[in-house]
N, C-alpha and C positions, 0 to 999 in steps of 0.2 A: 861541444855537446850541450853545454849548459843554457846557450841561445835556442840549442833546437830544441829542447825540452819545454824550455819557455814559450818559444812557437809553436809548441805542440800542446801545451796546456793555453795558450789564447784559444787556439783554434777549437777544443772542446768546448771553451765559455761560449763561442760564437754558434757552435753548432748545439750546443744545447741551449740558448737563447731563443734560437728557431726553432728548435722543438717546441720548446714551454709555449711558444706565442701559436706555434700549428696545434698546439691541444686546446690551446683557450679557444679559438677559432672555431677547432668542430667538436668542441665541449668532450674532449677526452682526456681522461682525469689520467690514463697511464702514459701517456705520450706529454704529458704536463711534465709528470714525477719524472721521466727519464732524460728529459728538458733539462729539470733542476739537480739532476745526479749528473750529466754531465757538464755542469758550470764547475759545482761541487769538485768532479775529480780533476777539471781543469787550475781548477783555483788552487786545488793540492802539489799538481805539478809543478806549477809557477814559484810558489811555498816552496819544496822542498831547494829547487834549484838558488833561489834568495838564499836558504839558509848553509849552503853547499859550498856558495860564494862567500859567504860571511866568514864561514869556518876557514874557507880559502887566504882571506884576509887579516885576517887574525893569525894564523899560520908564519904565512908573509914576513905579520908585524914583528913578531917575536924570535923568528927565524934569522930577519935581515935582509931576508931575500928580494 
């Protein structure tokens, strides 16, 4: 699950990438913002699953497992 999370937060960055550049294009300041709010929740996605794995790791370490 922790892969598709992360492929699913890339895939927000990418498709809010293209939004932000389709608003600079036809000068639409909303289609910008919702551009740069979906990098935002992609880049949180991404974030949380790194920190999930970390916690995973750490687990692991002190576990033995």
């Amino acid at each position: 699950m922790s892969t598709e999370r992360k492929m699913e937060g890339k895939a927000d960055e990418v498709v809010g990438k293209a939004k932000e550049g389709a608003g600079r294009l036809t000068d639409d300041e909303q289609l910008q913002a919702e551009g740069k709010g979906d990098q935002v929740k992609g880049g949180l996605k991404q974030a949380g699953e790194k920190v999930k794995e970390a916690v995973e790791k750490a687990k692991d370490a002190i576990t033995g497992e």
